[in-house]
C-alpha distance (Angstrom), angle and dihedral (degrees) to the residues before:
residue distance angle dihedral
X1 . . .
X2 3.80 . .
X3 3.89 90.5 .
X4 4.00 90.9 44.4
X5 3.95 106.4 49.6
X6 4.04 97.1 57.8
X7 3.96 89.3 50.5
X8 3.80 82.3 43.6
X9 3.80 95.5 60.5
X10 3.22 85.8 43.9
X11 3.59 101.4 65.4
X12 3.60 84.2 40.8
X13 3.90 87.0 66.5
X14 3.54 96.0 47.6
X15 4.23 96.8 46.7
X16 4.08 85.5 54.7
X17 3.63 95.1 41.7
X18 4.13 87.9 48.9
X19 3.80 93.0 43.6
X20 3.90 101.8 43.0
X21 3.86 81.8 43.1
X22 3.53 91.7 57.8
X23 4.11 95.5 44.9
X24 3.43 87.2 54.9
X25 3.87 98.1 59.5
X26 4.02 88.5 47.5
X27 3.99 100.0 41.5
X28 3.75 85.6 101.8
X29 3.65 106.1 29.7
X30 3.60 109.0 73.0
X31 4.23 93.6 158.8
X32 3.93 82.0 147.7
X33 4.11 119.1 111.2
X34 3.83 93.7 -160.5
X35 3.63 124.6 71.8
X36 3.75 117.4 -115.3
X37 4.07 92.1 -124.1
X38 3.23 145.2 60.2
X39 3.71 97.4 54.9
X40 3.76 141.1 149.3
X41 3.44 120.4 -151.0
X42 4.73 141.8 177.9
X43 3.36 120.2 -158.2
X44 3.51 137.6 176.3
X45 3.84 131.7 -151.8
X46 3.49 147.1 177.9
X47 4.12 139.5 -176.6
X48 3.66 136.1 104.1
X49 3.26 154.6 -50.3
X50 3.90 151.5 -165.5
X51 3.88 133.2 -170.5
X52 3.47 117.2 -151.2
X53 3.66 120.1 -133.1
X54 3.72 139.7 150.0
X55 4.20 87.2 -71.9
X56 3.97 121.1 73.6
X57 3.64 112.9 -68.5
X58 3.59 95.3 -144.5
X59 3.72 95.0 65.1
X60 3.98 87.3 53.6
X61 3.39 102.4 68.6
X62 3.98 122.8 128.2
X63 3.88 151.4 162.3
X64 3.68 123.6 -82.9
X65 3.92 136.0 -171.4
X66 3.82 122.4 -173.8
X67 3.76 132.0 -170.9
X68 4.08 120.3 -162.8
X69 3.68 135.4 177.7
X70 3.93 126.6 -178.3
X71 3.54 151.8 110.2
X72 3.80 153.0 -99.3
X73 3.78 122.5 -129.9
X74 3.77 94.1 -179.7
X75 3.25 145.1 -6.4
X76 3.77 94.1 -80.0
X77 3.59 103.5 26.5
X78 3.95 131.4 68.9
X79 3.71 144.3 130.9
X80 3.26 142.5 -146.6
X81 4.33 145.5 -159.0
X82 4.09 101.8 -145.7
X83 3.66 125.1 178.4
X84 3.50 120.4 -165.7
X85 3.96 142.5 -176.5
X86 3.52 167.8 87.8
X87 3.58 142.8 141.9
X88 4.32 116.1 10.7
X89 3.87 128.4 174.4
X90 3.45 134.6 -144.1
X91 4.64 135.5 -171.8
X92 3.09 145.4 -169.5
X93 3.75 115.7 -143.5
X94 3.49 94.8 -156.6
X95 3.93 86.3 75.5
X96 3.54 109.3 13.7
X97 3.09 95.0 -119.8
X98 4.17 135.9 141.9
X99 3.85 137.5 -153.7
X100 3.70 132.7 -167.1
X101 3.93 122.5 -142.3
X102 3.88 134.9 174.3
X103 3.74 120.2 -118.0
X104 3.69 141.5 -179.4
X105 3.58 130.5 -165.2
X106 3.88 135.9 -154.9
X107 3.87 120.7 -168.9
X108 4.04 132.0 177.0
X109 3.39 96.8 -151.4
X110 4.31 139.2 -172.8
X111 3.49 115.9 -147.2
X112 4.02 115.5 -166.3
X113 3.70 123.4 -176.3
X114 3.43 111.6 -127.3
X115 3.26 94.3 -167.1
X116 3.44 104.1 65.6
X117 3.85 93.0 41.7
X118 4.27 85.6 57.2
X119 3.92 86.3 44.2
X120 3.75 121.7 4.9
X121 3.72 118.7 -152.9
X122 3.76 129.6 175.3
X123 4.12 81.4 -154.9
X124 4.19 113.4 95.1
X125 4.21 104.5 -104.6
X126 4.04 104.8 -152.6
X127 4.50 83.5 -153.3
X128 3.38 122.0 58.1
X129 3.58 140.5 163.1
X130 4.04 119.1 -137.8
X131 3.77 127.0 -159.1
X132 3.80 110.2 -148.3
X133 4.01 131.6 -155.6
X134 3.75 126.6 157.0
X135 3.61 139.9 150.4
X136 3.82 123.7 -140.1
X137 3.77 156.4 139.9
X138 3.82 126.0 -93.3
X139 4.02 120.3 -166.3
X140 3.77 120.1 -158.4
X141 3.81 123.7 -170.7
X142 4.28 143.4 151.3
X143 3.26 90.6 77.3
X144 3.80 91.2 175.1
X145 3.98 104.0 124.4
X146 4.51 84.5 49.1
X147 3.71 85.9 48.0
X148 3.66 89.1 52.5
X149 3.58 103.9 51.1
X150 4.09 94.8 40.0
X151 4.59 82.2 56.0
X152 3.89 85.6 49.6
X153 3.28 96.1 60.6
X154 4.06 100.6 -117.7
X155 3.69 93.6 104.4
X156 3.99 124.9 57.7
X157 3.70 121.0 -121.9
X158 3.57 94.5 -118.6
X159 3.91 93.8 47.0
X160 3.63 102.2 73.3
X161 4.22 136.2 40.2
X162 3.71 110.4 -129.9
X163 3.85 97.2 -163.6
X164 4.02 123.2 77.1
X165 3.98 112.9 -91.5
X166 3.35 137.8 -135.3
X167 3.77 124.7 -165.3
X168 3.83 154.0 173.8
X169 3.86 114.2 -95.7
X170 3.53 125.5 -162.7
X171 3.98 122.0 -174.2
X172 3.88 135.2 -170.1
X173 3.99 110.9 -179.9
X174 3.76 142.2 154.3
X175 3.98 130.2 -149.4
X176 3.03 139.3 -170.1
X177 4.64 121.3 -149.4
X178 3.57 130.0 -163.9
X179 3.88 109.2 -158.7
X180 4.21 101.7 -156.7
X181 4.18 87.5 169.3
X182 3.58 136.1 26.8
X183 4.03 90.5 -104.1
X184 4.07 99.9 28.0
X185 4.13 138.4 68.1
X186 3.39 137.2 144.0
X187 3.31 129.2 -140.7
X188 4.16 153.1 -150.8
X189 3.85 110.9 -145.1
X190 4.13 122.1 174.5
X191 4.46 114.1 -176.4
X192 3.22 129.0 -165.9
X193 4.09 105.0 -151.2
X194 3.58 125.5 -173.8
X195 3.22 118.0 -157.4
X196 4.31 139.1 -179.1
X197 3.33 113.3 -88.6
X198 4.24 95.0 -113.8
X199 4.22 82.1 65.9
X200 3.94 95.2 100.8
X201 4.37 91.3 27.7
X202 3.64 99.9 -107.8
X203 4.05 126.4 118.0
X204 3.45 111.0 -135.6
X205 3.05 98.0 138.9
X206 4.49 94.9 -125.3
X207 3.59 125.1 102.3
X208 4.51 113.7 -109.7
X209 4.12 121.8 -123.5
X210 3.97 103.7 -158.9
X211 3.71 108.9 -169.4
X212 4.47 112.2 -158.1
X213 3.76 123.8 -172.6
X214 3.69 112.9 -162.3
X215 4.50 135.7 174.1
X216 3.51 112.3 -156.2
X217 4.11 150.6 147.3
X218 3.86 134.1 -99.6
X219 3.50 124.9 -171.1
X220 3.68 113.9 -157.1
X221 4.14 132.4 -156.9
X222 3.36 150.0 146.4
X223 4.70 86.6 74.5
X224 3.95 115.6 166.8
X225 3.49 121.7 -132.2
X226 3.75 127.9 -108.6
X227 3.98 107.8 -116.4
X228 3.53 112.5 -118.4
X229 4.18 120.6 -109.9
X230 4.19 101.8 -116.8
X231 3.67 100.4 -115.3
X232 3.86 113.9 -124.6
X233 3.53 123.5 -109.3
X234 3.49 122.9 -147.9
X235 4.34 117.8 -139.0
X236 3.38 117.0 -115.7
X237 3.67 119.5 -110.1
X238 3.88 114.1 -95.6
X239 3.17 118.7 -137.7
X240 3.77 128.3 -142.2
X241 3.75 115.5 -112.4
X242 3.55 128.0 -154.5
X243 3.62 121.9 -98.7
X244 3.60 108.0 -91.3
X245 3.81 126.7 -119.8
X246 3.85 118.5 -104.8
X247 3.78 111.5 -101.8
X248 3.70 118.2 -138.5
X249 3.75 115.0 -89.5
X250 4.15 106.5 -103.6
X251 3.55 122.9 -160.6
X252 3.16 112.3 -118.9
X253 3.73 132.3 -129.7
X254 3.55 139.9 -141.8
X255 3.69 114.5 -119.0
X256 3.83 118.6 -126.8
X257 3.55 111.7 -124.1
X258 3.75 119.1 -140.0
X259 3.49 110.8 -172.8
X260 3.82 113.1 -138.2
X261 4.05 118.0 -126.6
X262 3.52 110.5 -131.1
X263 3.25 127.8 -117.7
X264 4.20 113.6 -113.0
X265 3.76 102.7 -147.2
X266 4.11 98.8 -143.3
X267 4.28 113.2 -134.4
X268 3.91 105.7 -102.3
X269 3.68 117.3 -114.0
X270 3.70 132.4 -173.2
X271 3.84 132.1 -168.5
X272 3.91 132.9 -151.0
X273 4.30 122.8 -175.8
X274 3.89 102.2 -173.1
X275 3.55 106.2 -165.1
X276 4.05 120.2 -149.4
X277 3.69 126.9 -168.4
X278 3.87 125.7 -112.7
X279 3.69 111.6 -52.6
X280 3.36 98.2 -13.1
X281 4.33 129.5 116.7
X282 3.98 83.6 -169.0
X283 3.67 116.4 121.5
X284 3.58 111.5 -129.6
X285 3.95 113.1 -126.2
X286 4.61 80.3 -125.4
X287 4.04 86.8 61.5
X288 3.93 94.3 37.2
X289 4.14 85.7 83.9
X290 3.96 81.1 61.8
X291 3.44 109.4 53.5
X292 4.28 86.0 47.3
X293 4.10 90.6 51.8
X294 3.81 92.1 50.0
X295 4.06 83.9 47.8
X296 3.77 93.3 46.5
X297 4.33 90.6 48.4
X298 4.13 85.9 44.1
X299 3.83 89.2 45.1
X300 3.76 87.7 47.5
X301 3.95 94.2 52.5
X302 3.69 107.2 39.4
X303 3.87 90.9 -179.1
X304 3.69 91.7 62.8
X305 3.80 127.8 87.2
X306 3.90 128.5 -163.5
X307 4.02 130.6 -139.6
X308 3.52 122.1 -150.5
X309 3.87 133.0 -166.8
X310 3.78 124.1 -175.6
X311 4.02 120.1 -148.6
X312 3.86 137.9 -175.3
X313 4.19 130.7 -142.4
X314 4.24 98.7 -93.7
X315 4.56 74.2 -144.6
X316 3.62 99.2 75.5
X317 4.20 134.1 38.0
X318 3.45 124.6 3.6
X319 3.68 138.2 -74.2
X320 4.39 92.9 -91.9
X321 4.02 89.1 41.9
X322 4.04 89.4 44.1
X323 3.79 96.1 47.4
X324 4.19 95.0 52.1
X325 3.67 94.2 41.3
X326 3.95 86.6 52.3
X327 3.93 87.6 45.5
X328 4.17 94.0 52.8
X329 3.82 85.3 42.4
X330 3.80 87.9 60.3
X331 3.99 90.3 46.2
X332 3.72 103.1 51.3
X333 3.74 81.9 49.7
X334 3.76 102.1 54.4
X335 3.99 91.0 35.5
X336 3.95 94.7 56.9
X337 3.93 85.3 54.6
X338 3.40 98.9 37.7
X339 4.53 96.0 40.0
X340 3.75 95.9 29.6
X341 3.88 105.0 32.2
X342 3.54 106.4 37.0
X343 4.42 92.5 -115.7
X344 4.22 109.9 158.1
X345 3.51 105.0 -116.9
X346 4.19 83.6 -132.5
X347 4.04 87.7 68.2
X348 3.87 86.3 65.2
X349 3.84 140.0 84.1
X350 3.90 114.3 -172.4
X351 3.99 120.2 -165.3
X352 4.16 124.0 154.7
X353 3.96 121.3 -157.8
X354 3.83 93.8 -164.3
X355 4.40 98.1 -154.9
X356 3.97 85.2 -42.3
X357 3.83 88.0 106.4
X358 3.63 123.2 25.1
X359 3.91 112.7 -160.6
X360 4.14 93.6 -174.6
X361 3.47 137.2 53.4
X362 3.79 96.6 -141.1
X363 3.74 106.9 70.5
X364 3.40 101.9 -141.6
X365 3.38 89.0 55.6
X366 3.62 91.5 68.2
X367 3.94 100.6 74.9
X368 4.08 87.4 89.7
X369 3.71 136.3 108.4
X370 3.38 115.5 -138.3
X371 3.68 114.9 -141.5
X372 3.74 114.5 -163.8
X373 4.41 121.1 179.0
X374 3.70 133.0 172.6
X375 3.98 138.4 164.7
């Protein structure tokens, strides 16, 4: 660690010195229609990485992959979900000895762009230098070469876990992005992670830093355009005109006024006769396309309300047996708008006539509920 952290701050100098460098060339050459935040962005990377434990770190070292997705509210400010992993080793000095494990890691991580916080521009910068911090949770598990060195004998019992882990994970990075297109950069990213000490399986009772350098790709969308300056436009030149001639003097004369009758707009009304067959208070699939215009015209006028009165054929049943099927008429009516259309029951008035009143001269035609609305 003592050999890593100076050539660490190095690089740290030379990604700010490479990004400011680069705002500075584009402060004043925004020739870029899309602003340089909000913006989404994926990106995939992959590299290495080594933990460093109590066993030589050079012996430790392993692939890595990582996946992120996020998003920039500003120029300075963004965040990102990362997951990260694949293959980690562990030793134990005491035998020489290595294992290999498999890991994953999941970070919430803030990004801020240090170089627009050393030199803002409104301009898009293709180099920039990110700050990273995040807080996460890293899983380790297969445990099988551990396993076999603790049943050999080599390892102690009370030197090694034999379940999976899972663990905090805190991470402090810096990268540095190249944008070479308006949705594509790569970029160089080196983390410090610390990590619990039951991360690589072994009790030693001291917490792990695991340091992972990584190239990769983002693809970035979702960019807002800049709004174009209006361009000035210059007035035409006026040009003097010559005086013009004096008109004879008219006599003027009075207007007649007519005064203009206005128009009375009449309410709008509407009216449905749903016919039913003989005894029945079923509506007929034919009538169905009834009920649903007088729901669409009522729908259509929300001020209006709509009466409606059931009858029965004075040629069949009796007076009691004509004046309930009338009634049940009238309810399958109002329910239909009311269940099916969406009508308030309060823009309704129900009444049924049973064979009392008989609006049509054909009988049959009397087995109807007559549905009458208006504003």
């Amino acid at each position: 660690i003592n050999y890593i952290m100076p050539n660490f701050k190095t690089l740290v100098a030379t990604l700010l010195m490479l990004g400011t460098t680069s705002v500075a060339t584009a402060q004043h050459t925004c020739t870029k229609d899309y602003k340089p935040a909000p913006y989404t962005f994926i990106g995939l990377q992959g590299g290495g990485q080594v933990t460093f434990t109590n066993y030589k770190a050079s012996k430790l070292i392993t692939p890595v992959g990582a996946f992120s997705v996020g998003h920039f509210f500003s120029p300075v400010v963004g965040t990102r979900l990362n997951v990260s992993g694949w293959k980690n080793k562990g030793g134990f000095k005491s035998v020489g000895k290595t294992y290999e494990y498999n890991y994953v890691t999941s970070n919430l991580d803030l990004m801020l762009n240090l170089s627009k916080i050393v030199m803002p521009s409104k301009c898009h910068t293709p180099l920039n230098v990110y700050l990273i911090g995040g807080v996460g949770l890293s899983y380790a598990w297969d445990n099988d070469d551990l396993n076999a060195l603790r049943n050999s004998g080599l390892v102690k019992e009370n030197m090694a876990w034999e379940d999976d882990r899972l663990v905090h994970n805190f991470r402090a990075g810096l990268q540095l992005e190249y944008a070479f297109a308006k949705h594509f950069a790569v970029n160089l990213e080196v983390d410090a992670n610390n990590l619990h000490d039951r991360f690589n399986s072994k009790a030693n009772g001291r917490g792990d830093w695991q340091l992972t350098g990584m190239v990769g790709l983002t693809y970035k969308f979702g960019f807002k355009k800049h709004k174009a300056a209006p361009v000035p436009v210059a007035p035409a030149p006026v040009k003097e005109q010559p005086a013009p001639a004096p008109k004879p003097a008219v006599v003027e004369e009075k207007p007649v006024v007519v005064e203009e009758k206005k128009e009375v707009k009449q309410p709008e009304k509407i009216r449905i006769d749903v016919f039913f067959a003989i005894n029945s208070a079923v509506i007929r699939s034919s009538e169905e396309p009834k009920v649903k215009k007088l729901a669409d015209w009522l729908n259509s006028h929300p001020e209006a309300k709509a009466d409606l009165v059931g009858y029965a054929d004075a040629g069949t049943g009796n007076a009691q047996i004509n004046r309930t099927i009338s009634e049940k008429r009238m309810k399958a009516v109002a329910d239909v708008l009311v269940q099916k259309y969406g009508i308030k029951a309060s823009r309704l008035t129900t009444g049924f006539k049973g064979d009392s009143v008989q609006p049509f001269k054909n009988n049959d035609d009397n087995r109807v509920v007559i549905s009458v609305a208006a504003e």
